[in-house]
VOPAGU-2260 file (C-alpha; in pm, 1 decimal, decimal comma):
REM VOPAGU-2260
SITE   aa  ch    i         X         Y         Z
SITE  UNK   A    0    3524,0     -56,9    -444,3
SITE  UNK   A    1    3670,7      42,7    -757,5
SITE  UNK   A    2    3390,2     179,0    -976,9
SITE  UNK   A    3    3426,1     397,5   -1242,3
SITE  UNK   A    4    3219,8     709,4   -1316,4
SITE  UNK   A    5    2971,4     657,5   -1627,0
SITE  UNK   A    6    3114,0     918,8   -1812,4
SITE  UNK   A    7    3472,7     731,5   -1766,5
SITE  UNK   A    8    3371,3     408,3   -1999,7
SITE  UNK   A    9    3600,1     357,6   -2289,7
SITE  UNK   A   10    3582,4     483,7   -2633,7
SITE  UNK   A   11    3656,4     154,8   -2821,3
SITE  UNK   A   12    3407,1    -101,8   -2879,1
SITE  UNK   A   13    3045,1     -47,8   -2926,0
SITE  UNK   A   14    2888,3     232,0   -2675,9
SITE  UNK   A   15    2532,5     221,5   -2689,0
SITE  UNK   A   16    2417,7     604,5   -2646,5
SITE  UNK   A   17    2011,8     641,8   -2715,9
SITE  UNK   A   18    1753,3     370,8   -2741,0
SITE  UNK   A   19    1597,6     549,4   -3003,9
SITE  UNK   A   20    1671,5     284,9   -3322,7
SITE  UNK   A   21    1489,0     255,4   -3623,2
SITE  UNK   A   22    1044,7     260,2   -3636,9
SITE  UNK   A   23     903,3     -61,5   -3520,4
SITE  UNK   A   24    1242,5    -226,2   -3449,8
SITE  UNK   A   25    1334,2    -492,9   -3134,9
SITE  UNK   A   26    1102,0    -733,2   -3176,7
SITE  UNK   A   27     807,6    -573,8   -2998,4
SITE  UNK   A   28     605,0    -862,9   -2814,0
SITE  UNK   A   29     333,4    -971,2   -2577,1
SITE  UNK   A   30     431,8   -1280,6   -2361,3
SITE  UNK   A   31     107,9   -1408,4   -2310,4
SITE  UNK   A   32     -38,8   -1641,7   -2051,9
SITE  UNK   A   33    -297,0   -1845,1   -1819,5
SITE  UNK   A   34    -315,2   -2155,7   -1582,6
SITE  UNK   A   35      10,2   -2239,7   -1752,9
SITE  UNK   A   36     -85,4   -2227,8   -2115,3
SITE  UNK   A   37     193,0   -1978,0   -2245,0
SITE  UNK   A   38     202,9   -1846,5   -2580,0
SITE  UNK   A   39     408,3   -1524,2   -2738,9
SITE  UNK   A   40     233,6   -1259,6   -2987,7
SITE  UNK   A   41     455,2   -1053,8   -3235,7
SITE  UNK   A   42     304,9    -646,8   -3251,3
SITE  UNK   A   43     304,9    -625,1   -3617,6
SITE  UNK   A   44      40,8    -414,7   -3695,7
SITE  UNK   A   45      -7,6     -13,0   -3565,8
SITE  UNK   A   46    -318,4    -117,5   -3416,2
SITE  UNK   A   47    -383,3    -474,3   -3217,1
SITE  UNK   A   48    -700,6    -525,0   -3053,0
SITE  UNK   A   49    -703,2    -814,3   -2773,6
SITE  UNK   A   50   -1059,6    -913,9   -2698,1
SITE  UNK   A   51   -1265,5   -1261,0   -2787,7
SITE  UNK   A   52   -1438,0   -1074,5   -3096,3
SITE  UNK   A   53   -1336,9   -1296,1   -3384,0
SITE  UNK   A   54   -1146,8   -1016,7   -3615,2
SITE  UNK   A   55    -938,1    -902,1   -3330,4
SITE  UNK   A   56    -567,0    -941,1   -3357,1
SITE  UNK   A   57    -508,1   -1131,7   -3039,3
SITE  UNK   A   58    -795,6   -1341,3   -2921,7
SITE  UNK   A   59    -866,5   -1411,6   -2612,0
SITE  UNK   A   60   -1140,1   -1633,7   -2422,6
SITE  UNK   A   61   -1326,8   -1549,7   -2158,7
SITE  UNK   A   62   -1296,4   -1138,8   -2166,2
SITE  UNK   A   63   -1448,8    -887,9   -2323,1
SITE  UNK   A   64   -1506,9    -863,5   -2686,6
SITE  UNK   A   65   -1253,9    -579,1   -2711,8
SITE  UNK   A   66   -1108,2    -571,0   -2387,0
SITE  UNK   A   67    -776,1    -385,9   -2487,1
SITE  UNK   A   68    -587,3    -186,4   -2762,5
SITE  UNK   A   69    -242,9    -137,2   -2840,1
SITE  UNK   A   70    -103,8     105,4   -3056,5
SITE  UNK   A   71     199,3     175,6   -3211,2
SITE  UNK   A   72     186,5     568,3   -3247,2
SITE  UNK   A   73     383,8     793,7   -3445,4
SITE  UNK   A   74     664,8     815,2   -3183,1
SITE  UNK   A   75     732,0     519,6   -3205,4
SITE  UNK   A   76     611,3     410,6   -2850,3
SITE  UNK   A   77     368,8     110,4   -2820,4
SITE  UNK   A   78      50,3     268,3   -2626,1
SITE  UNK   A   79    -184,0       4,4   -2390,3
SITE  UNK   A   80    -562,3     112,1   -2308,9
SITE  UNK   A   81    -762,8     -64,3   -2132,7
SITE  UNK   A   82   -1110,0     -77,9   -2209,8
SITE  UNK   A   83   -1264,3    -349,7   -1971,0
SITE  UNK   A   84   -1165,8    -476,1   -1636,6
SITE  UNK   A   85    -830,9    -540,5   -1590,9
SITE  UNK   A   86    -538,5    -427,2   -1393,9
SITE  UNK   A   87    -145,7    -258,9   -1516,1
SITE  UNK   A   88     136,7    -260,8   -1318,1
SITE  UNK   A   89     255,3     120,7   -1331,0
SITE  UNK   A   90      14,3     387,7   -1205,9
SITE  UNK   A   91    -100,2     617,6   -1470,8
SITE  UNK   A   92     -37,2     958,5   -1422,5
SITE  UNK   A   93     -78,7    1335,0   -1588,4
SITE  UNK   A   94     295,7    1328,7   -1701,7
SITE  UNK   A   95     292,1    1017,8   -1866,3
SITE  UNK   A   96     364,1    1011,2   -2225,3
SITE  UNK   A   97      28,9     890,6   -2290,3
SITE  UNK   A   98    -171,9    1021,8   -1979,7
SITE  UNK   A   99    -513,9     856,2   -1896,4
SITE  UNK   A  100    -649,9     650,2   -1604,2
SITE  UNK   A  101    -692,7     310,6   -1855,5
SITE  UNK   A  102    -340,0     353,0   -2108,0
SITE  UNK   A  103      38,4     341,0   -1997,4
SITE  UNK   A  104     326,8     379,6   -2214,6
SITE  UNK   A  105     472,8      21,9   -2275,4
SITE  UNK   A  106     812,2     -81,7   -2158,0
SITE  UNK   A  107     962,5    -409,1   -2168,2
SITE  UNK   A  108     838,4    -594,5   -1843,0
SITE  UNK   A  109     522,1    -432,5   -1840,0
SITE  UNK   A  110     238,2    -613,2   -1760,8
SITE  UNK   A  111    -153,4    -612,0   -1740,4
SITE  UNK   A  112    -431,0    -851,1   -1732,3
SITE  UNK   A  113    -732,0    -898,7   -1952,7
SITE  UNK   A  114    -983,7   -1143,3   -1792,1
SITE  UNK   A  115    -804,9   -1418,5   -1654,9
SITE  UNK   A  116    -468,6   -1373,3   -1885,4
SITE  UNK   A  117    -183,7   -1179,0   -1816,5
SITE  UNK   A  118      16,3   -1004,9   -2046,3
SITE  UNK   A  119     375,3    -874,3   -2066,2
SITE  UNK   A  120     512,4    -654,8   -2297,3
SITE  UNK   A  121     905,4    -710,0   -2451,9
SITE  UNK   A  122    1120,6    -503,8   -2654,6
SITE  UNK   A  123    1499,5    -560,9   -2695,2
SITE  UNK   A  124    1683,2    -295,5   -2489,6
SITE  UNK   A  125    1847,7    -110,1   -2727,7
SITE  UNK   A  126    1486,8     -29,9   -2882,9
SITE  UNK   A  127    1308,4      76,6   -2608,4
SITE  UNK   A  128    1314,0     420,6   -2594,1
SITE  UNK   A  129    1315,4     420,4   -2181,6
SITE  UNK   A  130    1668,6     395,0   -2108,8
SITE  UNK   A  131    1922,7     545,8   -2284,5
SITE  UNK   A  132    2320,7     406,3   -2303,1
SITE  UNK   A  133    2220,3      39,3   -2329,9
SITE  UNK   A  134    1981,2      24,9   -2076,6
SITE  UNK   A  135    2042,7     -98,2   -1732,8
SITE  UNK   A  136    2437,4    -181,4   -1850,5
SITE  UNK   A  137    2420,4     199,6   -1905,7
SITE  UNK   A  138    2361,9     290,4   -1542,7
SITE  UNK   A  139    2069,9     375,5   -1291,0
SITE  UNK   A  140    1863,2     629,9   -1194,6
SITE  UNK   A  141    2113,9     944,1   -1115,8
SITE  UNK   A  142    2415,2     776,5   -1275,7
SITE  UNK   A  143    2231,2     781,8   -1626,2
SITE  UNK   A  144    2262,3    1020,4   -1860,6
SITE  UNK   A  145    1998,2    1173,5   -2037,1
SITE  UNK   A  146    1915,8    1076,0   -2398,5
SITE  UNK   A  147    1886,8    1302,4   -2652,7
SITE  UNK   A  148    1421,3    1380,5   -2782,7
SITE  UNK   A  149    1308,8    1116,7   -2974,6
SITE  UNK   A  150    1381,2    1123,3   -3368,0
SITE  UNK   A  151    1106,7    1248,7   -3591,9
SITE  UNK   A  152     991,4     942,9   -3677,2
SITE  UNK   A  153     678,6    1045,1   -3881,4
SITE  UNK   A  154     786,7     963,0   -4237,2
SITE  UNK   A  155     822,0     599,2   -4144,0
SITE  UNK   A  156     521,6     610,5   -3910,0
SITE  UNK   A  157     313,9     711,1   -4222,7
SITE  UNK   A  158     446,6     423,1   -4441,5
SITE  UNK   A  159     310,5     200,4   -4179,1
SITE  UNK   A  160      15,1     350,3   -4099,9
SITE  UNK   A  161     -59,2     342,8   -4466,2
SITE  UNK   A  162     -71,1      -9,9   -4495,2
SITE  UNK   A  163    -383,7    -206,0   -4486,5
SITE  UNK   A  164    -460,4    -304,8   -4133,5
SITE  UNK   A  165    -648,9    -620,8   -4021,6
SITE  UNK   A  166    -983,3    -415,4   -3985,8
SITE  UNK   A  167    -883,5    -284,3   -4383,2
SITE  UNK   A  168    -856,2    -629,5   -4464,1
SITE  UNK   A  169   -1209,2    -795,6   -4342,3
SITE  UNK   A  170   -1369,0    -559,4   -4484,4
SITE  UNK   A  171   -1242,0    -639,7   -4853,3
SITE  UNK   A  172   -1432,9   -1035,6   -4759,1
């Protein structure tokens, strides 16, 4: 086998080295779907509730009126809770970035359910904060360097969380 050592790669050409980009950026998502109905949901806004209550964000039939939250927080991580029935698929845990036995810390392929629809969560790689050096192409486990602490992200956090949000909005009706 004729591997080379991470630290080995080339210095021309583009070398990813953080996943840390700019607030909000790659494309944040929800693939969304049941009994083959499929659909895809953009997270635009800081805060998207995903319930069958008719001002939610993402509407769904058949679960709870607000079943769910997501929010983007000031790290620039995209935080699930869950607050009806449903099930994730990472085990929540006291060294979690967001610790609690109903939220998890999104990363892309994460998935949870909410009534009879299941969710997964998407980011592009190079936005995704949980793998540094272009994600997976950047090595594994041991062989992966560490990143360097998130950027303070809190001056663009506040021009987003500063906007009106969809619950802002109905209220003006």
């Amino acid at each position: 086998m004729n591997a080379r050592h991470i630290d080995d790669r080339p210095d021309e050409g583009y070398v990813p080295t953080t996943t840390h980009a700019e607030f909000g950026a790659g494309n944040p998502r929800l693939r969304v779907r049941r009994d083959g109905e499929r659909a895809e949901f953009a997270l635009e806004a800081d805060v998207v509730r995903i319930g069958s209550a008719a001002d939610n964000e993402l509407r769904l039939a058949d679960s709870d009126p607000v079943h769910a939250t997501i929010t983007h927080d000031d790290r620039d991580e995209y935080v699930l809770e869950l607050h009806g029935a449903g099930e994730m698929n990472s085990n929540p845990d006291a060294t979690a970035t967001h610790p609690g036995d109903h939220s998890q810390t999104l990363r892309t392929g994460a998935s949870f359910t909410v009534g009879p629809w299941e969710l997964v969560f998407a980011r592009d790689e190079y936005a995704d904060h949980g793998r540094p050096y272009g994600g997976r192409l950047g090595g594994e486990y041991s062989d992966q360097p560490l990143q360097p602490p998130h950027p303070d992200y809190s001056e663009e956090a506040s021009v987003h969380t500063d906007a009106p949000t969809h619950s802002d909005s109905a209220d003006e009706t």
